[in-house]
C-alpha positions in Angstrom: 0.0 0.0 0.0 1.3 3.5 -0.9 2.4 5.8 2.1 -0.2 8.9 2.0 2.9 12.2 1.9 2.2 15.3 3.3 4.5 18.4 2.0 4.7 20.6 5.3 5.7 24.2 4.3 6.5 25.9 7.5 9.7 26.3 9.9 10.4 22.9 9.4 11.4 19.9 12.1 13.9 20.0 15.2 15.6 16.8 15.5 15.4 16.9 18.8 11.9 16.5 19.2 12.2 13.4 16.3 11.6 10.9 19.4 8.0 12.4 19.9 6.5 11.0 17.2 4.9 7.7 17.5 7.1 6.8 14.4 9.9 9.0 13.4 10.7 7.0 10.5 8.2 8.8 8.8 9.6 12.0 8.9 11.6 12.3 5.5 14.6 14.1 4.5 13.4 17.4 3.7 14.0 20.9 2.1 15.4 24.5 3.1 14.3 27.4 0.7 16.1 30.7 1.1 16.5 33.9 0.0 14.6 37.5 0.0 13.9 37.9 -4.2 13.5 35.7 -7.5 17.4 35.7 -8.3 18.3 34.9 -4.7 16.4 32.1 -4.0 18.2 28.9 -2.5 17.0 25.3 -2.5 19.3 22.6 -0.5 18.0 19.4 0.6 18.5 18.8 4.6 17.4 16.2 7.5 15.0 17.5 9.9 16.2 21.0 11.6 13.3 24.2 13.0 14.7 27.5 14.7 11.4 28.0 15.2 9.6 25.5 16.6 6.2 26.0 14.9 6.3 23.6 12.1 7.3 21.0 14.6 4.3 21.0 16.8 2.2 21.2 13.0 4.2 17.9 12.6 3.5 16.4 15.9 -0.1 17.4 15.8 -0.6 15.8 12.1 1.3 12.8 13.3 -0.6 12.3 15.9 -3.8 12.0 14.3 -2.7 9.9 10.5 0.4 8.0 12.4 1.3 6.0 8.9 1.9 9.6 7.0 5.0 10.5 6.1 5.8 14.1 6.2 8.4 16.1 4.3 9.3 19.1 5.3 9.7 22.4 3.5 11.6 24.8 5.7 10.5 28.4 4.7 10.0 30.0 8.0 12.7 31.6 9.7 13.3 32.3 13.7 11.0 35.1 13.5 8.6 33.1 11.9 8.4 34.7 8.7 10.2 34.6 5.1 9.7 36.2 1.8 6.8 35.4 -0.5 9.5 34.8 -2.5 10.1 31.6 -0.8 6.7 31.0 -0.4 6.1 30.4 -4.2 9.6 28.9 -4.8 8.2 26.2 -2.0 4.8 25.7 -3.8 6.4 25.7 -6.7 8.6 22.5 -5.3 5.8 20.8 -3.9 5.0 20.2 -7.1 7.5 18.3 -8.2 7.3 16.3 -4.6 5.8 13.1 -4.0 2.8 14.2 -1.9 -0.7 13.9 -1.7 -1.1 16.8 0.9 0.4 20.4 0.7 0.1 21.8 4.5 0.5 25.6 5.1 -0.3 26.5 8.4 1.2 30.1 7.4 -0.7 33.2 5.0 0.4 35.8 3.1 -2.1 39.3 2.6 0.0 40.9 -0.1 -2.4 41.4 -3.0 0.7 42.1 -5.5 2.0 38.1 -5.3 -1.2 36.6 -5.0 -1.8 35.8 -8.9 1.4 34.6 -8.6 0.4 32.2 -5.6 -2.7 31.4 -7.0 -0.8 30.1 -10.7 1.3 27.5 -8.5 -1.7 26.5 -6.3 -3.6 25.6 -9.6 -0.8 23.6 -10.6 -0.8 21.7 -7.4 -4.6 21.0 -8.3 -3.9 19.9 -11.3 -1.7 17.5 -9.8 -4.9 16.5 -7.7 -2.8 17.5 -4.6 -4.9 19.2 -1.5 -3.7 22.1 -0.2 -5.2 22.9 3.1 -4.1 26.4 4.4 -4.8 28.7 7.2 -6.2 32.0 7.6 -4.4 34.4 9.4 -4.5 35.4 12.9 -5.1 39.4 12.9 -5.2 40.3 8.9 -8.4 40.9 6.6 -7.1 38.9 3.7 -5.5 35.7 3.8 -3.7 33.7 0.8 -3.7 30.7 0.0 -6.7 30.3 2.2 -9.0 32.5 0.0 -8.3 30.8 -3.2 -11.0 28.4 -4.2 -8.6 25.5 -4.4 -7.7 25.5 -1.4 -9.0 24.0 2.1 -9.5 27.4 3.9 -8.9 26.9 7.7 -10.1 29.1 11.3 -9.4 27.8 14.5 -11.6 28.1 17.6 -10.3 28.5 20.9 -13.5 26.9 22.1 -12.9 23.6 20.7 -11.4 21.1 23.1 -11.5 18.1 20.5 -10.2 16.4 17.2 -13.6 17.3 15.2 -13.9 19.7 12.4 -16.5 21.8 11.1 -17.1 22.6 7.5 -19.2 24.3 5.0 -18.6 25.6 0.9 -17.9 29.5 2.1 -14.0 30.4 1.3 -12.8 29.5 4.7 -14.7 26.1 4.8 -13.5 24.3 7.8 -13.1 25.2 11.7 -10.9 23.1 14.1 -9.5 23.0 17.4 -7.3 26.1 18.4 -7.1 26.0 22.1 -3.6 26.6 23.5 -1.8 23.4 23.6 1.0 23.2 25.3 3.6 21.0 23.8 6.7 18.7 24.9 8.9 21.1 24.0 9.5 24.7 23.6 8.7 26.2 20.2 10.4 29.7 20.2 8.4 32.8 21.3 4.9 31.3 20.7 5.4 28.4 23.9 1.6 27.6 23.2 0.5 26.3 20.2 -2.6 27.4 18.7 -4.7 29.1 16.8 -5.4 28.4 12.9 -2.2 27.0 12.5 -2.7 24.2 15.0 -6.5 24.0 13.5 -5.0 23.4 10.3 -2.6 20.8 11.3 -5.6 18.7 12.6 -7.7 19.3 9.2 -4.5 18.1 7.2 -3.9 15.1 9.8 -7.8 14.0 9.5 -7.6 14.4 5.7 -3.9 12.3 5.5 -5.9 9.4 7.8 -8.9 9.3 5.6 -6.5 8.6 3.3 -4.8 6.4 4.8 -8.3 4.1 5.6 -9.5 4.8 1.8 -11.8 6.5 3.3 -12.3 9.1 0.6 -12.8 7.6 -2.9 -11.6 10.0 -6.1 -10.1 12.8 -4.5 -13.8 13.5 -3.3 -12.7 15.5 -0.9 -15.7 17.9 -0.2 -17.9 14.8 -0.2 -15.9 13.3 2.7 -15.5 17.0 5.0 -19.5 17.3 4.4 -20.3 13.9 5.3 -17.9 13.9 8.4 -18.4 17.4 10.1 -19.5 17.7 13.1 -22.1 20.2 14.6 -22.0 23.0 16.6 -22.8 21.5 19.5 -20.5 18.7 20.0 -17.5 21.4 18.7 -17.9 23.9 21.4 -19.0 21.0 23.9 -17.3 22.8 27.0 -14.3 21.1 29.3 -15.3 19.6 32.6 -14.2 19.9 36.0 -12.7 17.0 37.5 -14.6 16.5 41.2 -12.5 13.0 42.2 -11.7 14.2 45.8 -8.7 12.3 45.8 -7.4 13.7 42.5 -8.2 17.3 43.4 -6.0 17.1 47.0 -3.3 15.7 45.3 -3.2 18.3 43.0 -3.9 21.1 45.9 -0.9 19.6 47.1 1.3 19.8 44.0 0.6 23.4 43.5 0.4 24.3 47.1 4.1 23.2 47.3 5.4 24.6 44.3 4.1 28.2 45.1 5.6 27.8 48.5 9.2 27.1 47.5 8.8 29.6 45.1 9.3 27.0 42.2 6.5 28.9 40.2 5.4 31.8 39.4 1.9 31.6 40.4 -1.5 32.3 43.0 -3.5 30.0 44.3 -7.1 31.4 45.5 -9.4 30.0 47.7 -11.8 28.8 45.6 -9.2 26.9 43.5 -8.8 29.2 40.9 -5.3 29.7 39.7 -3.2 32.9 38.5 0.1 32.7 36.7 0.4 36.9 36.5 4.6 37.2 35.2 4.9 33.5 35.1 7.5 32.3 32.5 6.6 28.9 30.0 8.8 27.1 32.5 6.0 27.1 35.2 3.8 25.0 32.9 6.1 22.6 32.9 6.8 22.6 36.7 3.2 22.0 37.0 3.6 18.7 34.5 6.7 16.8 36.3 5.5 17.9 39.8 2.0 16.2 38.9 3.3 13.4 37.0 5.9 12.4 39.7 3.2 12.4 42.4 0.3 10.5 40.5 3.1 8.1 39.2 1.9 8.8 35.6 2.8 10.4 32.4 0.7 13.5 31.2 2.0 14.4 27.7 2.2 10.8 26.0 -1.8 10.3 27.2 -3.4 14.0 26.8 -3.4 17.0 24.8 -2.0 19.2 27.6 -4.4 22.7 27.0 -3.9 25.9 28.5 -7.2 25.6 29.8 -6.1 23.0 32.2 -3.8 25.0 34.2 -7.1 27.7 34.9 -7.6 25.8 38.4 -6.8 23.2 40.5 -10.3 20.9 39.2 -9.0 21.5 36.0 -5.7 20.2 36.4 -7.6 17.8 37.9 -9.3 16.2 34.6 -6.1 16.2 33.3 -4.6 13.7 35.5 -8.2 12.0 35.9 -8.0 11.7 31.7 -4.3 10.8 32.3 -4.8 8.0 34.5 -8.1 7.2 32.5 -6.3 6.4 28.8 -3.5 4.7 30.9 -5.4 2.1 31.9 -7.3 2.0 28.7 -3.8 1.3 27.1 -3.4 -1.2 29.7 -6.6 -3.3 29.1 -5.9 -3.2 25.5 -2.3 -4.7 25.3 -3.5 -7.3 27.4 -6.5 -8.3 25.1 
């Protein structure tokens, strides 16, 4: 059976973090594109390297969902986490001439001068019947590629605590997840991921496993996002409290005796709300080992560890509760 290939055009992949994904096999030797203009433009092939961070947790996130997809990197983002369009096109311009089904760009561009240009070497990709899925940008009007029709336009909600999508035929047709995550290692300035990059990681990582099942039948794409998107209901379906007794003093006494030493940054209230006012990304992770090493279990390899979890010591709660929960789901499972 042919491996489903996913072309990820962003910051690229640390190394470092290759031991995260379930199989690191399947991230392929990939590409660095520089330059600032036309006649500057750069293209070496390179193993897995990001001084960003970014397109690593897009990896991890697609990985995580289609675990037999390979993904090659195109590295086009720089520290800063931004390059020239110039590099832009020269990368969709390569993607055409890569063995991949998918084209992920959890990135956008809103000048109106290049975007004929973009548009010429999306088409190309679609004629190659290659998806490109694409995300809107965080704080600007106008968006390419998302806004082209041939392209997978993508919004993330910060309400969305779940793998489900949303879709409709507007020209941003799909809504994901884009509640903070935060990941297993640091990714530059951002420390959380989110937003519609991380919602469009998840569209291109349910699209790659469709895929992968032969779940969508003649690049009927649109066909298989109509049939399988969720409601608005079960998207914004809220995140629960944990109210174990148990689980809630042991985490009291985590956090109790982290803000005492002075090992975080943060306020515990009365009514078990939590306040991290000046707190650096290190507290977050603090919080993780110190939880982890009294409940004896791990936190990142069962959970999506959200932002929203460190709101409040029943909060934190439900994450060990969902911890333990998968755990001994894994458990029952291996033994069957």
């Amino acid at each position: 059976m042919k491996s489903v290939k996913i072309a990820l055009i962003d910051s690229g992949i640390k190394k470092e973090a290759l031991p995260l994904f379930i199989n690191k096999e399947n991230i392929e030797e990939g590409f660095a594109i520089h330059g600032d203009s036309k006649d500057s433009i750069r293209i070496t092939q390179c193993r897995p390297e990001d001084n960003n961070g970014h397109g690593t947790a897009c990896a991890i996130t697609i990985s995580r969902i289609a675990q037999n997809t390979k993904i090659i990197p195109i590295s086009i983002l720089g520290r800063d986490g931004r390059c020239s369009i110039e590099q832009l096109i020269a990368a969709l311009h390569l993607a055409q001439s890569i063995d991949a089904s998918i084209v992920n760009m959890s990135l956008s561009s809103n000048d109106l001068r290049y975007s004929l240009l973009l548009k010429k070497e999306i088409n190309a990709l679609k004629d190659q019947n290659k998806i490109c899925i694409s995300s809107i940008s965080n704080d600007r009007w106008l968006s390419f590629p998302a806004l082209f029709n041939s392209v997978i336009g993508v919004k993330g909600s910060s309400a969305i605590f779940n793998l489900g999508f949303g879709y409709n035929k507007k020209k941003i047709q799909a809504i994901a997840s884009g509640a903070a995550e935060l990941p297993q290692f640091h990714i530059g300035e951002t420390n959380f991921f989110r937003g519609n990059s991380r919602a469009t990681a998840i569209v291109s990582g349910i699209v790659a496993s469709a895929m992968e099942k032969k779940q969508i039948k003649e690049m009927d794409i649109e066909g298989f996002l109509i049939r399988n998107s969720w409601d608005d209901n079960s998207l914004m379906e809220p995140m629960k409290d944990c109210r174990d007794r148990a689980l809630v003093d042991g985490v009291y006494v985590c956090i109790s005796e982290l803000i005492k030493k002075n090992k975080i940054h943060a306020k515990l209230y009365k009514d078990g709300m939590l306040s991290y006012i000046g707190s650096p990304i290190e507290d977050y992770y603090k919080i993780i080992l110190s939880l982890e090493k009294f409940f004896g279990c791990r936190l990142f390899e069962k959970c999506i560890v959200y932002r929203m979890y460190f709101e409040s010591i029943y909060s934190l709660s439900t994450l060990v509760g969902n911890a333990i929960l998968n755990e001994k789901k894994c458990e029952k499972n291996n033994k069957i």
